[in-house]
C-alpha positions in Angstrom: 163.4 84.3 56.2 160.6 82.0 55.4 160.2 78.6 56.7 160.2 75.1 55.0 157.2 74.7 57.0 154.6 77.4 57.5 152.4 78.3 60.4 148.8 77.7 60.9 148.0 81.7 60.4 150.3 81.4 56.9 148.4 78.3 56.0 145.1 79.7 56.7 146.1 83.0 55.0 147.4 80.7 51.7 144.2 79.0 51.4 142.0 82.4 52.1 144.1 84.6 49.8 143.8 81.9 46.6 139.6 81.9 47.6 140.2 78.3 49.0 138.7 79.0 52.4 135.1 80.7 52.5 133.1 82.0 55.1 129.3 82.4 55.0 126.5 80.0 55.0 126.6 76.7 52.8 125.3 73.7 52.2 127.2 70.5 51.4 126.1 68.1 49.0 125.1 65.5 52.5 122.5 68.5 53.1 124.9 69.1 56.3 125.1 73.0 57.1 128.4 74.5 57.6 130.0 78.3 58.1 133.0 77.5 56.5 133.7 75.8 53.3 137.3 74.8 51.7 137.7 74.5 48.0 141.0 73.5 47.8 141.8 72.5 44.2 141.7 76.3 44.1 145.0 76.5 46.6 146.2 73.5 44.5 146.0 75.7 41.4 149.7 77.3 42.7 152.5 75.1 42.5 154.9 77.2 45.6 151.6 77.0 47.5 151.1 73.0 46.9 155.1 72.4 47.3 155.1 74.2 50.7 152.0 72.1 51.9 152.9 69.0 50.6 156.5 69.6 52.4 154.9 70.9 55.7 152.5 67.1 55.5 156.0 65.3 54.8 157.3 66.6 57.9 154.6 65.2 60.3 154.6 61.9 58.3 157.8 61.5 58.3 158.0 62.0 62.0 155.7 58.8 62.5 158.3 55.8 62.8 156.9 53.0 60.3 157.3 56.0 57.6 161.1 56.9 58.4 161.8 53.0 58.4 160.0 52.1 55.4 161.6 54.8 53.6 161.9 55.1 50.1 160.6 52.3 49.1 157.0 53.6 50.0 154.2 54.1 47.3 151.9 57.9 48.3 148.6 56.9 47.3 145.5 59.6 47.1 142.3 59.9 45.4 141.8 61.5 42.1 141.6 64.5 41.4 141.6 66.5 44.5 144.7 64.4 46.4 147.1 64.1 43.0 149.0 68.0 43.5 149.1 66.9 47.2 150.5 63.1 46.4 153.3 64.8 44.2 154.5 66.7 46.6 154.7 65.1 49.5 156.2 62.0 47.7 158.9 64.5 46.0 159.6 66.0 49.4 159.9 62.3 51.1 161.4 61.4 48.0 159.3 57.3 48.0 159.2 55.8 45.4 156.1 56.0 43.3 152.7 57.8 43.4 149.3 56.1 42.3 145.8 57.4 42.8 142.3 56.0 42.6 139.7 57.5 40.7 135.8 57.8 41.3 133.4 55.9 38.6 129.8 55.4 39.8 130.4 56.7 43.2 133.4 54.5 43.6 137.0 54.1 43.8 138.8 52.3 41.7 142.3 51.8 40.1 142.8 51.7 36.2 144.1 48.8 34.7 147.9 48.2 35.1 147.8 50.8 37.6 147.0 49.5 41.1 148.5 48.7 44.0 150.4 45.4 44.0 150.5 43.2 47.5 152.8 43.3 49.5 153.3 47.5 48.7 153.8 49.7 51.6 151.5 52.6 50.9 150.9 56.7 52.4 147.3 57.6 51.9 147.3 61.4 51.1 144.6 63.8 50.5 143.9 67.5 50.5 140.8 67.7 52.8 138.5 65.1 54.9 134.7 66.4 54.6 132.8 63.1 55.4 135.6 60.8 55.7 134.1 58.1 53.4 136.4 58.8 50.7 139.5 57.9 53.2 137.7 54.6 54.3 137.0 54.1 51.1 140.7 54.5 49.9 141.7 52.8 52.8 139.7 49.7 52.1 140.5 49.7 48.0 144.5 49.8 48.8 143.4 46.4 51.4 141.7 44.9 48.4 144.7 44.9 46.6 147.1 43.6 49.2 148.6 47.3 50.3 149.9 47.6 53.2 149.4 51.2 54.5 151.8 52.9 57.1 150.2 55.8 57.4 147.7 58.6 56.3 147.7 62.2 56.4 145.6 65.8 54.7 146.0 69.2 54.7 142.8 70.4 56.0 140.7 68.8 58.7 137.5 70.7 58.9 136.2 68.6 61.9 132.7 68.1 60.4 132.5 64.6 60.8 134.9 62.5 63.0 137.5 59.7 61.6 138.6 57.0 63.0 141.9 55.5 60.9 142.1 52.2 63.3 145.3 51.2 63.7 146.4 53.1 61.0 148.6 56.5 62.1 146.9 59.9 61.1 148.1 63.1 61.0 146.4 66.5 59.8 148.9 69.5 58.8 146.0 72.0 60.6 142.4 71.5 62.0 139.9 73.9 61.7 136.8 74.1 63.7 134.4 74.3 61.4 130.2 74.7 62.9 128.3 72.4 61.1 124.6 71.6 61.4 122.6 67.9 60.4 119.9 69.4 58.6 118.2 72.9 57.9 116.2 72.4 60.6 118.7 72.2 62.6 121.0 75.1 60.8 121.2 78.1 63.1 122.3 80.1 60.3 119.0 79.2 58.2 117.2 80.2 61.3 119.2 83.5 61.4 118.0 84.1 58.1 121.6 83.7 56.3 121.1 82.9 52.5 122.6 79.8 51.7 124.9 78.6 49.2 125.0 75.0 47.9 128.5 73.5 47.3 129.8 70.3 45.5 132.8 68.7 46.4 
């Protein structure tokens, strides 16, 4: 019988099966080099995949003791448009109160009028994947702005290209994947291998 919460080999198999998860040689918009690349609005294009995750990223949230206290009267907050299928679910699986996210205009976050985060509200930051982490800090700093107090973070998919540091804020990942990933071209090993590239967007 299936689980509530699936395994790191079902999770990995979910995002390689819906072409979320690619292996081969490509470059990211920073002009880092990696060998793996996630695309993961295409796992968040399946609504039993999406629930499942978003219920597996409850659990470890949950488990973090501010969360369970604060409990439902707790806002999941993620960044548009990547975080919203992930935001859904994990706020109908804690069943909080509300979901808002922030959306990107000139490079940066911002909430729409009427919509953001009022002071004093006790926020989850959610999101699917963390690549460079500046759209977390950013997210993190945005919800600050507007008097949020966050309890806790979490994402799916934590490729490990580039380190995050949450503070004092709690952080959870539901996997991490260790993904090789090079500064530069000149520094690629793949380029030197003679591996065609592929440039991504996020």
């Amino acid at each position: 019988m299936r689980t509530l919460v699936p395994s790191r080999e079902e999770i990995l198999h979910m995002l390689t099966q819906t072409g979320a998860l690619r292996q081969g040689h490509f470059q990211l918009p920073t002009g880092i080099h990696t060998d793996h690349f996630f695309q993961m609005p295409l796992a968040m294009r399946y609504y039993n995949y999406v629930r499942r995750l978003g219920v597996a990223l409850s659990r470890l949230l949950r488990a973090i003791p501010q969360v369970s206290r604060a409990l439902p009267r707790c806002t999941v907050i993620a960044p548009a448009s990547g975080g919203i299928p992930v935001a859904f679910s994990v706020r109908d699986a804690l069943e909080a109160e509300q979901v808002a996210w922030a959306e990107k205009r000139n490079g940066d976050l911002y909430f729409r009028p009427f919509t953001a985060v009022h002071p004093g509200d006790v926020c989850i930051l959610v999101d699917d994947i963390i690549l460079t982490a500046k759209t977390m800090q950013r997210l993190i700093e945005l919800v600050r702005e507007h008097g949020g107090r966050i309890i806790a973070a979490g994402v799916l998919v934590d490729p490990g290209i580039r380190p995050f540091d949450p503070g004092d804020i709690p952080f959870v990942r539901l996997i991490e994947f260790k993904t090789r990933s090079f500064l530069s071209a000149e520094e690629c090993e793949l380029c030197r291998a003679g591996e065609p590239v592929v440039k991504v967007t996020f």
